[in-house]
N, C-alpha and C positions, 0 to 999 in steps of 0.2 A: 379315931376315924382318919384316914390316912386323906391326903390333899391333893388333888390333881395337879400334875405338872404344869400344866397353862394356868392352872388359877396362880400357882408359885408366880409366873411371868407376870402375870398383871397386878399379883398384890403388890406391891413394890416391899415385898419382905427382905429382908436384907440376905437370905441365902438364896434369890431370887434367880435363876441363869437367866444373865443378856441375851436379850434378841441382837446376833449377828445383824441382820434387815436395818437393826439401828442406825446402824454407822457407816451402811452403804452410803455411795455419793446418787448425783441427780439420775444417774443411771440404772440406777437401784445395785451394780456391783460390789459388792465386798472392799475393803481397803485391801493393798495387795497384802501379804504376807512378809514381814522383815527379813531383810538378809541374815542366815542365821550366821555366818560367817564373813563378817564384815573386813576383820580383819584380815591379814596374811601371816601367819607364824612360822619359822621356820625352822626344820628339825637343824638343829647348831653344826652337826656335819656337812648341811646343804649351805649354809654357812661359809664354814672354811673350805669349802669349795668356789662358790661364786668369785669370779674373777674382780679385782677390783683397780678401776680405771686409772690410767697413768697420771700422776702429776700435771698441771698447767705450769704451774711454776716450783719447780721443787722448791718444799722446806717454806712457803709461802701462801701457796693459793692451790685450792684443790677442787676437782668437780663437786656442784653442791654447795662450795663454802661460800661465808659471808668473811669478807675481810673489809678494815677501816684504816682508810689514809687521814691522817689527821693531824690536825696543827691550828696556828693562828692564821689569820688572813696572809697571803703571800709569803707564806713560810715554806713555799715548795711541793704542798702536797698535788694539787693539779697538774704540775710539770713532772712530776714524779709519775704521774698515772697517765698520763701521755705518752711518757717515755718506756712506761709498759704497754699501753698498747703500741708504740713502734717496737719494739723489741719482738712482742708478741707476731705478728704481722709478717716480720723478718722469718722466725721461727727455730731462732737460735741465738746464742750469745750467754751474756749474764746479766739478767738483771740489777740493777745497784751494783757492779762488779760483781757478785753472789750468789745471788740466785740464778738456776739453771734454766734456763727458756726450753722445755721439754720437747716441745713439736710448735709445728703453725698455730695460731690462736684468731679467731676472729672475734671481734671485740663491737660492741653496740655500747657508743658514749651518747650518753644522757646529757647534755649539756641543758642545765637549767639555769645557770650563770653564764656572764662573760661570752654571750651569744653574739657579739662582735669579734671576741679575738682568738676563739678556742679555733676557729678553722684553722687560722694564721700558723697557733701554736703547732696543731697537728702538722704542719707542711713544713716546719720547720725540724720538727723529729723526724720528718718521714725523707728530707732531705739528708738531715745528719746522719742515718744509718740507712741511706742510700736505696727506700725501696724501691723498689722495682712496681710498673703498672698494675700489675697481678696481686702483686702483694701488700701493694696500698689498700687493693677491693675490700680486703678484709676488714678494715676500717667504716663504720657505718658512723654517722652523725646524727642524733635525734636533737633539734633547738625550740620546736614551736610549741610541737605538745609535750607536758611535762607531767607524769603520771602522778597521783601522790597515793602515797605510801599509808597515810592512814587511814584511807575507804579504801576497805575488803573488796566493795563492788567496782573499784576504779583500777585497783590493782588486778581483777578478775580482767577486765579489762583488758587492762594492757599484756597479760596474758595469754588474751584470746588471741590478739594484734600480732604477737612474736610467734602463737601458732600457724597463724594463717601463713605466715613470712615461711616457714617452715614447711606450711602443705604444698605454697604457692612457686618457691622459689629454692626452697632449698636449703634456708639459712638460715639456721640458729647460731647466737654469738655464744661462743665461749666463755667467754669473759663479757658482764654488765655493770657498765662503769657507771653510776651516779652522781652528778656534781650540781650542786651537790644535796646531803640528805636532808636539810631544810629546808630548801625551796620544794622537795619532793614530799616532805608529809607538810602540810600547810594545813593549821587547823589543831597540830596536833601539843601536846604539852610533853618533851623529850624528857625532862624533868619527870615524869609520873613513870611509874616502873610497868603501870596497864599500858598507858600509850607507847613505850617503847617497845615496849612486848606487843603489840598488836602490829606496829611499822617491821620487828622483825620478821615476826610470823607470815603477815603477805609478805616481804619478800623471799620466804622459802616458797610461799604458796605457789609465786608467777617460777621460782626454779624449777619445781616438782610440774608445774603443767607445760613444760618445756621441755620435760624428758630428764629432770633432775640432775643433769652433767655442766649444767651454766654454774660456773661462781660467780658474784656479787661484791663489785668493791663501792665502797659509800664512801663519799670524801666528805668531812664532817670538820668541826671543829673542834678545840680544845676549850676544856672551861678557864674564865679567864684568872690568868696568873698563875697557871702550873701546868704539869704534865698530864693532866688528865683528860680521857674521853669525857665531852660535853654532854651534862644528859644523865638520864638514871645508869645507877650500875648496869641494870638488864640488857643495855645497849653491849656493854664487853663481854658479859657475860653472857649472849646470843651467837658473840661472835668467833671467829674459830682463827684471825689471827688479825694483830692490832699494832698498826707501824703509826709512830708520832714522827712529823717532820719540825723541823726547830732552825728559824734564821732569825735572829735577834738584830745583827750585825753584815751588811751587807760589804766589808770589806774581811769578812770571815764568814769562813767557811759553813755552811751550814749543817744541819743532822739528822738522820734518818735513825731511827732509833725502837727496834722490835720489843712491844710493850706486853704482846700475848699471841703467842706463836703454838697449835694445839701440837704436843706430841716434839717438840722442839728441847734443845736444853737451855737453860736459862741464861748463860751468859755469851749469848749472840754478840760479836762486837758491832759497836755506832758503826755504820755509814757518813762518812763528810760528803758533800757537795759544793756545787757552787752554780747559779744562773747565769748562762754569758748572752748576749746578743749573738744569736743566729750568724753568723757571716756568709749564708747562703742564703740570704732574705734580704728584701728591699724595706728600708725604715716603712713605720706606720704613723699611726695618729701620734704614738706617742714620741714618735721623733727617736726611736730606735727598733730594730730589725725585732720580730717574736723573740724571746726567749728561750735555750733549749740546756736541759741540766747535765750538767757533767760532774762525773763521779769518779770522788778523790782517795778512796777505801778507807782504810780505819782511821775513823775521827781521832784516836790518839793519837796517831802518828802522822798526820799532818805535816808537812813542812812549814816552815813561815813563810818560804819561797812559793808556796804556792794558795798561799792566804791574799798575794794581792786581784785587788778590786780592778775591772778594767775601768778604760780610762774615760772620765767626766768628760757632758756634751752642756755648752752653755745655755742657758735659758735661750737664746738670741736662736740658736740653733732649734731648739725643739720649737718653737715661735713661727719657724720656719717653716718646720716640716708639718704641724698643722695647720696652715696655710694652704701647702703643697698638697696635701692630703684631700682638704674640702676643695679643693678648685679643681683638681681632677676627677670629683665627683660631681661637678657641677649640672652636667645634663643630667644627673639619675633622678629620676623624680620621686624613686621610694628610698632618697635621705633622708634620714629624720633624725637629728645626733642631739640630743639632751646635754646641755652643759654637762650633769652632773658625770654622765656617762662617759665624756670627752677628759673630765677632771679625774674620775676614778682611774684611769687607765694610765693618764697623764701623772701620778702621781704613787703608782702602785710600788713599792717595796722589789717588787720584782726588776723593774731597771735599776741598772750600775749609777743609773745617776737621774731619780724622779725629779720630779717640777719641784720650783718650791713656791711659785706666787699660789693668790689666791683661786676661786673658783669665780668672784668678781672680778677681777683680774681676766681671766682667761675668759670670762664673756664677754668682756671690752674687746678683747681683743677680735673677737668671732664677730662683734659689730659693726667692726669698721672696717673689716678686709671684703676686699673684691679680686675676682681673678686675672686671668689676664686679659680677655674680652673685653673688661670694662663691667662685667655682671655681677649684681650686688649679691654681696651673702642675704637674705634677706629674713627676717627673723620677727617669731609672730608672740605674742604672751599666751600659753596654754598649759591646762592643766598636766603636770609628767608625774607618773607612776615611780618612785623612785628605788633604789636596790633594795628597801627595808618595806617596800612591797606598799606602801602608805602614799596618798597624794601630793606632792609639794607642788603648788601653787606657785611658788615663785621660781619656779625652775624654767630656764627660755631653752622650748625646743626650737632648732634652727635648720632650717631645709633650704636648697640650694635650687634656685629656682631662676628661671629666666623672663620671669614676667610677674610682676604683685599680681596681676589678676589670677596668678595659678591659684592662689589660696580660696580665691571664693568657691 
């Protein structure tokens, strides 16, 4: 005896057909229908047809790509990426002596470090290769918000941010500089080959919803005691080209040195450099003018003649000059300079000639000075957030103030 079809529905017999009606929503509508073609395939003649966008930086950096500057701490790689986005900005020249500058590049630097001195630096490349007001615009500075790279929904984000900029005004960077990639995925474990794969993946994510034409450069570091990118393989092996910078030796030259270049031939020669003090800048905190890189070509051939160091500023002098520094900021009421932060910078690899007292030391000294008014530095015990992102307690942040009662 044959079965009615609705009894089949409600016996819950296993060849039973679903009621659709089931999995309507509160509407009682249907779920829509899946895209049957999600994806985009294309016939391979359409292909080698498709025009494919010109170079940013020949032999370098291309629409799309991820590339990594990397080294030890003030081994050059920041100055190095400065001196790309001046270059870039310009919209000609040669990169590192080398690489060709294709066209104008506008550039969006991520400064999640060194949010004191990267302005500085930038004014100092944009002095050295002489831009011009228009061609500085191309230059953007992000310091306060810092996206991070391991939330998909932070990176969606920041995404959305660089579209708006784009509905709103016109302007998508070219080139997305990161500094750097630690302080941007925070949270994340660079070590595990998922978490590096998930920090690359959003950053294709934010290129793709920008129009997929932005490269991505990550300033990163090296693991310690060798040439390697820090971090799971998956990190080089994401990326599409891998420059190591190398200054061991601050009265020698330093090294730029192409580790994974896609489509390149493998025996690129070194780049030498070397950091001078700006001579188109007024000293800083650290008691010498920003730094700006100059480049010396093939690290073999080097001369000796041009291995020297310029020349040493006495302790007594930079003593000086941060002195000089805090007393001319004396009216600004949003100083707020963290020894440890005043010591970092004071003692960075990147001057010809760092501090060498201590960081006790150097808050003696922020204790006792007054300017020239007679107005005290005056200095409170509070807790400071330090560069390893953790609390020290014993860190004296010191603000410049004209009255003790400002602190209440």
């Amino acid at each position: 005896m044959s079965q009615d079809p609705e009894d089949l529905k409600r016996s819950g017999d296993e060849l039973a057909v679903p009621d659709p009606s089931a999995f309507a929503d509160e509407s009682g509508s249907p779920p829509p229908e899946p895209d049957p073609e999600p994806y985009n395939w294309e016939d391979i003649e359409e292909a080698f047809a498709r025009p494919v966008p010109a170079p940013i930086v020949r032999g370098i950096l291309h629409p799309g790509e991820i590339c990594f500057f990397y080294g030890d701490p003030a081994s050059g790689k920041t100055m190095g990426a400065i001196d790309l986005a001046a270059h870039g900005a310009k919209g000609e020249g040669l990169f590192a002596g080398r690489f060709e500058i294709m066209r104008p590049i506008s550039t969006g630097y991520v400064a999640a470090e060194g949010q004191w001195d990267i302005p500085g630096r930038i004014k100092a490349a944009a002095l050295t290769h002489d831009l011009q007001p228009e061609e500085l615009q191309r230059i953007k500075l992000l310091r306060d918000q810092v996206p991070n790279l391991h939330s998909a929904e932070e990176s969606d984000r920041f995404a959305d941010h660089l579209k708006s900029l784009k509905d709103r005004f016109g302007w998508v960077p070219d080139l997305l500089v990161i500094d750097t990639l630690a302080q941007a995925s925070l949270g994340s474990d660079e070590n595990l080959a998922k978490d590096a794969a998930l920090i690359t993946g959003n950053v294709r994510r934010i290129i793709r919803a920008i129009g997929g034409f932005t490269a991505c450069l990550l300033i990163h570091h090296n693991a310690k005691g060798t040439e390697e990118l820090k971090g799971s393989h998956s990190l080089k092996g994401a990326a599409d080209s891998v420059l190591y910078f190398e200054r061991k030796d601050r009265k020698k030259p330093g090294r730029m040195a192409a580790k994974k270049i896609k489509a390149a031939p493998d025996d690129i020669p070194q780049v030498a450099f070397r950091i001078l003090s700006s001579p188109l800048m007024p000293p800083t905190v650290t008691g010498f003018p920003p730094g700006v890189i100059e480049w010396l070509g093939d690290y073999d051939e080097v001369s000796p003649a041009e291995r020297k160091a310029g020349p040493a500023a006495s302790v007594k002098d930079q003593k000086d000059a941060v002195k000089a520094f805090l007393c001319s900021h004396a009216h600004s009421a949003e100083l707020a300079m963290a020894v440890s932060e005043i010591y970092r910078a004071m003692t960075s690899p990147d001057l010809e000639s760092p501090l060498t007292v201590s960081s006790k030391t150097l808050g003696n000294w922020l204790d006792t000075w007054a300017n020239d008014d007679g107005e005290t530095v005056y200095q409170t015990q509070k807790t400071v957030t330090g560069l390893d992102g953790k609390s020290n307690k014993s860190a004296r942040a010191f603000y410049m103030k004209t009255d003790p009662e400002d602190w209440r």
